[in-house]
N, C-alpha and C positions, 0 to 999 in steps of 0.2 A: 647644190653644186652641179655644174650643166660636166656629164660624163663625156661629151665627148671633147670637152678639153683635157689636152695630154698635160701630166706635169714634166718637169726636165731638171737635169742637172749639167748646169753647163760652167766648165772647168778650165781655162785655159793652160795650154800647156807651157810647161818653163820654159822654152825657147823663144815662145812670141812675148814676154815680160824682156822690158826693159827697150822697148826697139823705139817705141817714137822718139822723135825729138822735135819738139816745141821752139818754134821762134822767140827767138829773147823777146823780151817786151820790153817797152819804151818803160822809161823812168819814173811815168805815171803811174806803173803798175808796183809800188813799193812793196815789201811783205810788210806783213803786219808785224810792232813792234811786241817784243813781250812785256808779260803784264794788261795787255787788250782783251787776251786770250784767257778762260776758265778754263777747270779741267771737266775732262773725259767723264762721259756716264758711264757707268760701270755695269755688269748683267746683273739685276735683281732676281733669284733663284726666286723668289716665292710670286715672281708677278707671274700669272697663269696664261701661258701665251698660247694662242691658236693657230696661230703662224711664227714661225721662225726662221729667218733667212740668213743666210751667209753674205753681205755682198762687200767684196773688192775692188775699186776701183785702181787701174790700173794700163799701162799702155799695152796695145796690140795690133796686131794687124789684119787689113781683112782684103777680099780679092773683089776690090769694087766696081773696078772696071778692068780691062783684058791691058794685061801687062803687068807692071809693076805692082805689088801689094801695097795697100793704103793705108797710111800710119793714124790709129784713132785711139781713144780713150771708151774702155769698157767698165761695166758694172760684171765682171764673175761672178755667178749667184750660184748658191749652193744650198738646196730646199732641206733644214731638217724636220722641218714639221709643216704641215699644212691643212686642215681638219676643216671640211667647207668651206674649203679656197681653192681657188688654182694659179700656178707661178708659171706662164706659158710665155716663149722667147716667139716676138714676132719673125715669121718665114725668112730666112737669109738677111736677119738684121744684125748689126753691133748694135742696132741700140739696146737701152735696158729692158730689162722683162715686164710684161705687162700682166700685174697683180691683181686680180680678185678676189673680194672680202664682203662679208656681210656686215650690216649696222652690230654695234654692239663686239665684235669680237678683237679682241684681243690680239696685238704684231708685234712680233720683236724684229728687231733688224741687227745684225752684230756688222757694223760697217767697219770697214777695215782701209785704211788710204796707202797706197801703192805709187800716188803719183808723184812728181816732182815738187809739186808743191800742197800747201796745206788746204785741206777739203772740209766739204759739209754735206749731208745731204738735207734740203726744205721739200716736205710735202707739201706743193704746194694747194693751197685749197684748203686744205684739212684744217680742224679744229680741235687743235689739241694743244697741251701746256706748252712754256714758252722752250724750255729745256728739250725739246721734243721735235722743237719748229724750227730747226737750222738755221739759226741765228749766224751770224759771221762769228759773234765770241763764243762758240762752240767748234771753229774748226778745228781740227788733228793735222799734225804734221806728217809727215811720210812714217810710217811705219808704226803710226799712232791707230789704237780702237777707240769707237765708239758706239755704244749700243742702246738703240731706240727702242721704246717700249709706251705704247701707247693703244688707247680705245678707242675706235672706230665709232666717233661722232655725229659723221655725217651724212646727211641725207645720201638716197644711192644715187652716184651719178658720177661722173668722169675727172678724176684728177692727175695730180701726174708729178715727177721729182726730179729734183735735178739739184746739182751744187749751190752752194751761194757763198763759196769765202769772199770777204773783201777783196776788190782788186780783180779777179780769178771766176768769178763767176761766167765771163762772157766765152772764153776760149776753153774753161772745163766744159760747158756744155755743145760749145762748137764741134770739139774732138769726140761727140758722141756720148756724155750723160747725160741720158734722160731717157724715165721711163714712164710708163700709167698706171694709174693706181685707180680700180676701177669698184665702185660700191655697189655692187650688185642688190636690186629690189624685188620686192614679188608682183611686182604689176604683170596683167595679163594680158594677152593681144599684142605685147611688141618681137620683135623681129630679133630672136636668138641662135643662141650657138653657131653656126656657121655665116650667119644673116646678121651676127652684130658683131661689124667690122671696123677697127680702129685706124684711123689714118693720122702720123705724123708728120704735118709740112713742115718741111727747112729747107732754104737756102744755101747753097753751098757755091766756093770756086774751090775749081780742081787743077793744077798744073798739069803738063807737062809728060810728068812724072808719075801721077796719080794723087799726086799729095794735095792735101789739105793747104788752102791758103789763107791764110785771118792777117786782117788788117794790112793789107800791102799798099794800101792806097793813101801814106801819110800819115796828117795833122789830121784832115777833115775825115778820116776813114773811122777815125776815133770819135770825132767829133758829132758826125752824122750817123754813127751807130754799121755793125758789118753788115752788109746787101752783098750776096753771091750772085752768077750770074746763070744757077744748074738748080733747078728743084731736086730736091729729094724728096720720098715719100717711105717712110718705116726703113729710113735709112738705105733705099734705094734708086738709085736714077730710073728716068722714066718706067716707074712703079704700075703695073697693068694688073686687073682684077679679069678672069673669065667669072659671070657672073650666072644665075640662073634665073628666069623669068617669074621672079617671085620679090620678097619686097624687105627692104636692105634697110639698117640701122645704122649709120655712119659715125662712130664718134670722132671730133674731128678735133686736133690741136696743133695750133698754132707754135711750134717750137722754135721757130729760128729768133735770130738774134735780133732782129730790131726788122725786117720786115712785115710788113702788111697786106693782108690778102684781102680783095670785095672776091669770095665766091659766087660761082654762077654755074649754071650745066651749058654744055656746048647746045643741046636741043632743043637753047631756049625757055624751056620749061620754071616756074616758079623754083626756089628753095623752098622745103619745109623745115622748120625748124620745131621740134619737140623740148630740145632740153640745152641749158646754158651753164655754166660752169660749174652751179650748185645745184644740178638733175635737172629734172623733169617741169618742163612750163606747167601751166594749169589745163593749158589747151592748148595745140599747134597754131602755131605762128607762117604764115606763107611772105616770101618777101621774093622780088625778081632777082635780089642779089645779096649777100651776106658781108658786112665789115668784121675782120678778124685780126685782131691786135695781137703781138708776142703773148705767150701765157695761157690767151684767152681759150675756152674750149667751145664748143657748137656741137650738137646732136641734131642732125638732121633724116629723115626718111625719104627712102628711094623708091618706087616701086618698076621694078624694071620689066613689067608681065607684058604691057603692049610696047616694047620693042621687037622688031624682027631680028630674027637669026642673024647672028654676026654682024649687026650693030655695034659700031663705036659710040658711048658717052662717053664726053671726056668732063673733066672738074677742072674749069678754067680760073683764072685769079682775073678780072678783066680791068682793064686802066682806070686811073682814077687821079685828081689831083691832092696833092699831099698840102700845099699852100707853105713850103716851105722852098726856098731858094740857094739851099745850100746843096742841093745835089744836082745831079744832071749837067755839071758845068754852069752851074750858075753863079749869079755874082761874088758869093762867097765862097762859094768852090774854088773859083779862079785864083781869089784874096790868099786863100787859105794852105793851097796848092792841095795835088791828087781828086781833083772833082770832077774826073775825067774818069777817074779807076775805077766807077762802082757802077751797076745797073740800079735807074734812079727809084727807090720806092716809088711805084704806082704805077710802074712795068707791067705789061698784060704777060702772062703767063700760060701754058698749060700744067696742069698740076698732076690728075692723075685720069688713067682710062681702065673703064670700064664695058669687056666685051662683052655683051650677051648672046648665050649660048641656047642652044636647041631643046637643053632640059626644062623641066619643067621645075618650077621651085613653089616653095610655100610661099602664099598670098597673104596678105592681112590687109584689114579694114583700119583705116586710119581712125582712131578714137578722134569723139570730138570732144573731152577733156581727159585730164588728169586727175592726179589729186590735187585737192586743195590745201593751197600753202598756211602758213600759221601766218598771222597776223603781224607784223611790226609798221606801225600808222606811226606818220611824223609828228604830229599831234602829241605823242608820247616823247616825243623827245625834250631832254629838259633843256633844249638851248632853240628849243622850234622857232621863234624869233631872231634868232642871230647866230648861225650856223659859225662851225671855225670855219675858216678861210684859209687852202694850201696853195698858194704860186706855184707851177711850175714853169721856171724862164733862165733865161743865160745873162747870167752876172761876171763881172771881172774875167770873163774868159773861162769862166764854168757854167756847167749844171747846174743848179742848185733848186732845193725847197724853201719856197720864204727866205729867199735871200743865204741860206745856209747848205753845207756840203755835210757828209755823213761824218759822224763821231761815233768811237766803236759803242762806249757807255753815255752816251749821252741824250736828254732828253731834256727839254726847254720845255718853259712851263706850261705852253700853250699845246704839248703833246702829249701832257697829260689827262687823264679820264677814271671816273671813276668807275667801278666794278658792278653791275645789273643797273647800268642806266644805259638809255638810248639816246642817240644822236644824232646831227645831221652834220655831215661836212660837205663843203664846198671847195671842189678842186678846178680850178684856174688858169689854162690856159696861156702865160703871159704876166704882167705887173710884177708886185715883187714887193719886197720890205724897201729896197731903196729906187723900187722903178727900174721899169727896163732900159731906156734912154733908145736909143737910134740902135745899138748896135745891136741891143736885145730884140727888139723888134725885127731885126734886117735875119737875127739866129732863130726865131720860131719854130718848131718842129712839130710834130706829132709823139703825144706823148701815151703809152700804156701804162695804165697806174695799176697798183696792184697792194694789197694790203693783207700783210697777214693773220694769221690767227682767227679769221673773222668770214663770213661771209656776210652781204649788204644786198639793197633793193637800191638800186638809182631810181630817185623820185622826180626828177627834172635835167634834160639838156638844153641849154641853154645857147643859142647859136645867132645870137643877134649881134656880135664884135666880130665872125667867121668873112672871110671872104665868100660872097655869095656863090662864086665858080666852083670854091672847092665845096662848099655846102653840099649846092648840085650834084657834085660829081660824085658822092656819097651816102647820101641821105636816106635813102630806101633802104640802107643798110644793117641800122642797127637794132638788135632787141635789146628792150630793157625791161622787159615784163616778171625776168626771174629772177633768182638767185645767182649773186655775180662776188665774183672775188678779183677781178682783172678788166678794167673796161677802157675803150679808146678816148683821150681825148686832144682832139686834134687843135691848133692851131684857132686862140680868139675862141675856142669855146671853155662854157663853165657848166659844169657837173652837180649834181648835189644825189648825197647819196645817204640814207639813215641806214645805222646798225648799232646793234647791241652789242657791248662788252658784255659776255656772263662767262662763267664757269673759272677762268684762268684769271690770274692775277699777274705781272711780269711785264717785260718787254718786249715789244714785236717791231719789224720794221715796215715800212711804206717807202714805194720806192715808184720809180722811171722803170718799165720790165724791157724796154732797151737796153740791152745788155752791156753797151757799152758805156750809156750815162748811168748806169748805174754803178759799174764799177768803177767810175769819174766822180762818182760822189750824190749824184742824185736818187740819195734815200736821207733816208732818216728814223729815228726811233720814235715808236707813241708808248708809253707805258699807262698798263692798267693796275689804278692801286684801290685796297679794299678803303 
């Protein structure tokens, strides 16, 4: 456990409960019927936990910008145990607390729901049973508990949580749930305690007023996923680090709702990439710019020792094209109405700044590898000739997987797998069980696929159906060399990715980590049976 992280208890007080209020949501957003829904896990007294936390989700308010106080959605965390961990709230954030854990140990969570409507919390990343993975038929309703108990699986390296009821996942996390859930390793020579710094990007509109604004832009604002037009970073506007001329760990996640960031440093300078959703590459990866989908996470190394005193870097998002036509006022924007109201994915950005200061900081030499990852070869896979095939494309005026929208209990036969076998799937871009037709085509989007329960190896992208422009305007961007649970795939291109089903048996979903197709129905369940 690194001592110079503080732990905390943070409590809200009974006056700030009960103050948001939540824009009604369009008809799309139905609650879930009963009967969709299981019950509640309950505290297992004899499971041996190392951590124990309190967390409440709940409305509050916080002073985001000079005026009016800001109506958001908190996690209240209340540490009763914590034994080689630490539960640290980032600097002047509502977001959630950012958790470190060792492989192996042992978490309880006693989650408790406060809000208006019915919640869940998904680790997501993590590999752990399905009862465990915040399934949607695990939500609780307001005043309802829930409590997680589960074994720290997986490899160390940067994950993070946030809601997932049907319906509700895009605006619970909007209003501010979500936190990181970080697995701390013994590797030596990287950049700690003070030098390994998390950064939260999202997207926000702010009115007026201060308030929170989700989904004001229509049909297509739903349709095209929410785009703000204000970064945030650890839940704060123009987010500034004083840094010290020594060499920085960046964990970096992509939280907003359906934007996309190509990172880049303002000085020009390569990205380094080290580690991707499931830890540590084998060896650093350098690229001029970084593609980063919803979900996805990036560990990058900074070495700020030959900047001059009082240097700005800034961490910019730089343009890019998206190859899709519905934003920006484009043809279907127009068709569709409000395609006027958004800032279009692939907006250049600044994201955050970083001042370097006159102190002198701790240095490190960039390893030139890792460890070495365990072996999962496609060649193992028992369908290595003829991979499934997932569609993602726009049918009858939805989202849909293969032609189909989300069922709470449901699972088609082709989403089924059996239990310590490997695989290979092929995720798609576009087509469809009944074909896209003209309109499907004209709706293409950028889509972040994301699966749970599982982490995979992307063994091929495939970009020969991509419009060559948007290819271009992307392409230096991506790593696929690690461990991934979340990857882009944009517009005419196709994926192929092997993993292992082991340990768990059960249900898990696969979805769109556009928040807004997802709660329109683009997920769906794979079940693993022995």
């Amino acid at each position: 456990m690194n001592t110079s992280r503080r732990k905390f208890i943070w409590i809200a007080s009974a006056a700030s409960v009960g103050v948001l209020s939540v824009p009604v949501l369009p008809k799309l957003y139905n609650s879930i019927t009963g009967g969709q829904r299981v019950s509640p896990h309950p505290l297992n007294k004899n499971f041996p936990a190392d951590i124990d936390l309190e967390f409440t989700a709940s409305p509050d308010q916080v002073q985001l910008l000079n005026g009016s106080k800001t109506n958001v959605y908190t996690y209240q965390t209340r540490i009763l145990k914590a034994e080689n961990a630490s539960v640290d709230k980032l600097p002047g954030s509502y977001l959630g607390p950012v958790i470190r854990v060792k492989q192996g140990q042992n978490v309880r969570v006693r989650f408790k729901n406060q809000l208006p409507r019915e919640s869940v919390i998904h680790w997501h990343g993590l590999h752990i049973p399905q009862k465990m993975d915040g399934h949607p038929m695990y939500a609780i309703d307001k005043g309802g508990e829930f409590v997680y108990e589960f074994t720290v699986n997986n490899r160390p390296g940067t994950y993070w949580f946030h809601p997932h009821p049907d319906k509700y996942t895009g605006p619970q996390v909007y209003y501010g749930l979500a936190g990181l859930f970080i697995v701390e390793g013994d590797e030596t020579g990287l950049p700690d305690g003070e030098y390994d710094v998390p950064l939260v990007i999202q997207d926000r509109k702010i009115d007026a007023d201060n308030q929170l604004v989700y989904l004001d832009g229509g049909r297509m604002a739903r349709m095209q996923g929410f785009l703000g037009d204000r970064i945030l970073v650890n839940g704060q506007p123009d987010w500034n680090l004083d840094v010290k001329k020594g060499t920085y760990r960046l964990r970096i996640l992509n939280g907003s709702n359906s934007r996309i960031y190509k990172l880049a440093w303002s000085d020009g300078s390569d990205i380094v990439a080290i580690g991707t959703d499931g830890g540590l590459l084998e060896k650093p990866v350098t690229r001029p710019y970084l593609m980063l989908s919803p979900g996805e996470r990036i560990e990058i190394w900074k070495d700020f020792s030959s900047h001059n005193d009082g240097e700005e870097v800034r961490l910019k998002s730089l343009s890019f094209k998206t190859g899709s036509p519905m934003g920006g006022g484009g043809m279907m924007g127009g068709m569709m109405g409000g395609g006027q109201q958004q800032t279009p994915n692939g907006t250049a950005f600044d994201l955050a700044s970083f001042q370097v200061t006159p102190q002198a900081g701790v240095q490190k030499e960039l390893p030139a590898a890792f460890a070495k990852h365990r072996i999962l070869s496609p060649s193992d896979a028992v369908n290595a000739n003829n991979p499934r095939t997932f569609h993602f494309s726009f049918e009858r005026m939805q989202w849909v997987i293969n032609g189909e929208t989300f069922e709470m209990m449901g699972v088609a036969d082709w989403e089924k797998v059996k239990l310590n076998t490997t695989e290979i799937w092929e995720f798609i871009n576009g087509g469809g069980s009944r074909g896209m037709g003209r309109m499907g085509n004209m709706m293409q989007m950028p889509h972040p696929v994301h699966l749970h329960g599982l982490q995979f190896r992307i063994i091929d992208r495939d970009v020969s159906d991509m419009s060559a422009s948007v290819w271009e305007s992307v392409k230096d961007g991506f790593v696929d060399q690690g461990w991934q649970d979340t990857f882009l795939l944009m517009p005419g291109m196709k994926v192929q990715a092997v993993m292992k089903f082991e340990d768990f048996t059960g249900i898990f979903v696969y979805h769109c980590h556009n928040l807004e197709h997802e709660d329109m129905g683009m997920m769906r369940n794979y079940e693993v049976i022995a």
